[in-house]
Phi, psi and omega in degrees: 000118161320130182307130176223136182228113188258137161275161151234135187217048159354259180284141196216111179186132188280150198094317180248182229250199181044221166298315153314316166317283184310312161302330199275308206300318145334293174322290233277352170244353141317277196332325170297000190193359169247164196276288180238109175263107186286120239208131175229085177262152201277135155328320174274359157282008007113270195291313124020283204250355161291330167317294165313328201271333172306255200324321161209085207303143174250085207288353183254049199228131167240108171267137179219129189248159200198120175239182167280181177255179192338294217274334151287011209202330138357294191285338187251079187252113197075231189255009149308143181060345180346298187272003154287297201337317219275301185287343141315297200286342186270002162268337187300287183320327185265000138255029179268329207270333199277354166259333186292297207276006145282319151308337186227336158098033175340162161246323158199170187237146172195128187264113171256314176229160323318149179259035181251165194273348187256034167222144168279176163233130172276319162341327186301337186271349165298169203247072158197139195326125180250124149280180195221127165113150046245123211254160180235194149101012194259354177278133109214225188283120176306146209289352185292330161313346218266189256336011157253350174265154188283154194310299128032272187294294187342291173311313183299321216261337133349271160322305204280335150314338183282290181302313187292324181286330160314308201276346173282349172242026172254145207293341190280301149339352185248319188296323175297318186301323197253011191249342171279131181283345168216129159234124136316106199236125181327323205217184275188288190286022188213343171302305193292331189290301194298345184261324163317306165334301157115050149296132167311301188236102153295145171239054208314101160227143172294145177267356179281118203192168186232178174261204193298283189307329182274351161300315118024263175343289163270001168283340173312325190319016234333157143286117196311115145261187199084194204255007172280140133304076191250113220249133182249151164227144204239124152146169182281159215253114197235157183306322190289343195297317194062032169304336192263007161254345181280327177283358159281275245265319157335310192281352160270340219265304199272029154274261217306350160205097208274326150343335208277144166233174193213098171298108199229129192250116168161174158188158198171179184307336161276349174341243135055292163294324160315278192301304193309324209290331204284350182275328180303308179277011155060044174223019186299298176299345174262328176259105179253122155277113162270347164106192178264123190256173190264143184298343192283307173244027178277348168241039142292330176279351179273331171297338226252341190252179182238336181238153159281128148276092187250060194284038224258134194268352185204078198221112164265027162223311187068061156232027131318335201250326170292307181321285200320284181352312191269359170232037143062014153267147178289173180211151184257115178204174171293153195253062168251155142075171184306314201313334200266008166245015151256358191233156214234172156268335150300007200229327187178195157244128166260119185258130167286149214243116177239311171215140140008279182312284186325296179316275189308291162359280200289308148010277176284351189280307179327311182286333181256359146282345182236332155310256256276341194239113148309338187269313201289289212295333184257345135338300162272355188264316162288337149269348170293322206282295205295303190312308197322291157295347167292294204245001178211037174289175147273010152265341153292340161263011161264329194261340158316273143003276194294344179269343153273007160270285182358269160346289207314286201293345158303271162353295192272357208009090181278000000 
């Protein structure tokens, strides 16, 4: 008897990075070891992936869309409302679901997006093994950080403590948590959270990956010589980002090394605080915001540096930090969050983030061991590159996937 697997993939979408990514990429590698796959995805994804299905049919893949109706749906423009809409819509998919597995008879369920642990899946409520995952949100920012942030990042990260203590304690998140036979947890700091719950089994996997080609792609980048020192930072410029600790800790670094520039690609609500910190720290002339650029050229500016800085203080994915990787820069990055299950010490420095003062400290010993040594800087950029293709293929989570179905439906005689 054939494996039959219904997904739910809210967000879905071919082509693109993050969480949309991470739906389409999941499907198209269940599809690879499973007989039929169901896939309960948002309407408006919808021309996106017939578009896709032209140029590359997935013939054992069934999409079925599915939105509220209008009048449940008016009100939800961007990321307003986002997350009632989403928690509307996963009770709305589970008696869309509960007809479908009498008609077609599952063997399993796995809720892939959204990926946060503090929201439920009603899916959880069918009588057949539910993965969960692969879920985040369990990182954060250690509270010794929080004076470094502007009143702004304070309230947020405040809410977001807030939001996160509701969703651990409604009940239907709890329902979801013990009902599950496995969750997939992004990160480290969101395993623990999801085992508190009382998931039977976690499982610490990065949701991050690339296909083939673009791993190709960025193994091409060649590597900067000469005798300047540049240091990049990639991403929106948000409190959590922990950008104003890479411009502390720049600003220790290039009095010993004045050559040194410091690149920051990106723009958001700290702009602003940045450029005042780096004019405060007399490094105004050294720290360039190129603003937010087109992928293309921000990674022309990652060929143009020799290290990533990724000081990010709750970031459950990093996949800047794979990027930099797969085009053979070491990365710097804090040992939070997803970035600390991608980067090794052969790859790079996880600096522990216990307080501010500590942080930036080890911070600069990093940054002036990777000036000083050209070999070491060439060294970690050919292990970054070889982890890359090993561990962060979309074919290495397919193969991965599968030996947890496997596991499961063993268990389970599916």
């Amino acid at each position: 008897m054939g494996l039959k697997v219904l997904v739910s993939a809210y967000a879905c979408e071919p082509g693109k990075g993050s969480e949309p990514g991470v739906g389409w990429n999941w499907v198209k590698q269940i599809a690879c070891f499973a007989d039929e796959v169901w896939v309960i995805t948002r309407a408006n994804n919808r021309e996106v992936i017939e578009e896709a299905l032209a140029r590359e049919p997935l013939p054992n893949v069934h999409w079925v869309y599915f939105d509220l109706p209008r009048w449940a749906r008016f009100w939800k423009k961007g990321r307003r409302g986002v997350h009632l809409y989403y928690y509307l819509w996963q009770i709305g998919i589970y008696f869309l679901a509960r007809r479908l597995h009498r008609k077609v008879g599952f063997h399993l369920v796995h809720h892939v997006t959204f990926g946060n642990y503090w929201m439920p899946s009603f899916l959880a409520l069918l009588s057949v093994p539910f993965i969960w995952g692969p879920v985040g949100g369990g990182e954060s920012a250690p509270r010794a950080f929080y004076r470094t942030f502007s009143l702004r990042g304070k309230v947020y990260e405040y809410l977001r403590l807030l939001a996160r203590w509701l969703g651990e304690h409604d009940p239907f998140v709890r329902m979801t948590a013990r009902r599950s036979a496995l969750a997939l947890a992004k990160a480290r700091e969101t395993a623990q959270r999801l085992k508190r719950l009382g998931v039977a089994e976690v499982v610490t996997m990065s949701e991050v990956a690339w296909p083939p080609e673009e791993i190709q792609r960025l193994a091409a980048v060649p590597v900067r010589s000469g005798n300047s020192f540049r240091l990049l930072s990639l991403g929106r410029l948000l409190h959590w980002k922990g950008f104003h600790l890479g411009i502390m800790a720049f600003a220790r670094f290039v009095r010993e090394f004045p050559q040194a520039e410091y690149w920051i690609v990106g723009d958001g609500p700290e702009r602003k605080n940045l450029e005042r910190l780096a004019r405060e720290l007399g490094v105004a002339d050294k720290v360039r915001f190129w603003g937010a650029l087109p992928r293309e050229e921000a990674l022309k500016k990652l060929a143009e540096c020799d290290v990533l800085v990724h000081p990010s203080l709750h970031d459950s994915g990093g996949w800047v930090c794979v990027e930099a990787m797969a085009a053979g820069r070491p990365v710097i990055c804090l040992d939070l969050g997803g970035p600390a299950l991608q980067v090794t010490g052969e790859t790079g420095f996880k600096i522990p983030a216990r307080t501010p003062e500590q942080t930036v400290v080890e911070m600069v010993e990093a940054m002036s061991k990777l000036a000083h040594d050209p070999d070491l800087r060439l060294k970690m950029g050919e292990a970054a590159r070889r982890r890359v293709v090993e561990e962060f293929s979309w074919e290495r989570r397919g193969e991965q996937l599968n030996q947890i179905y496997n596991g499961i439906c063993q268990d389970e005689r599916c």
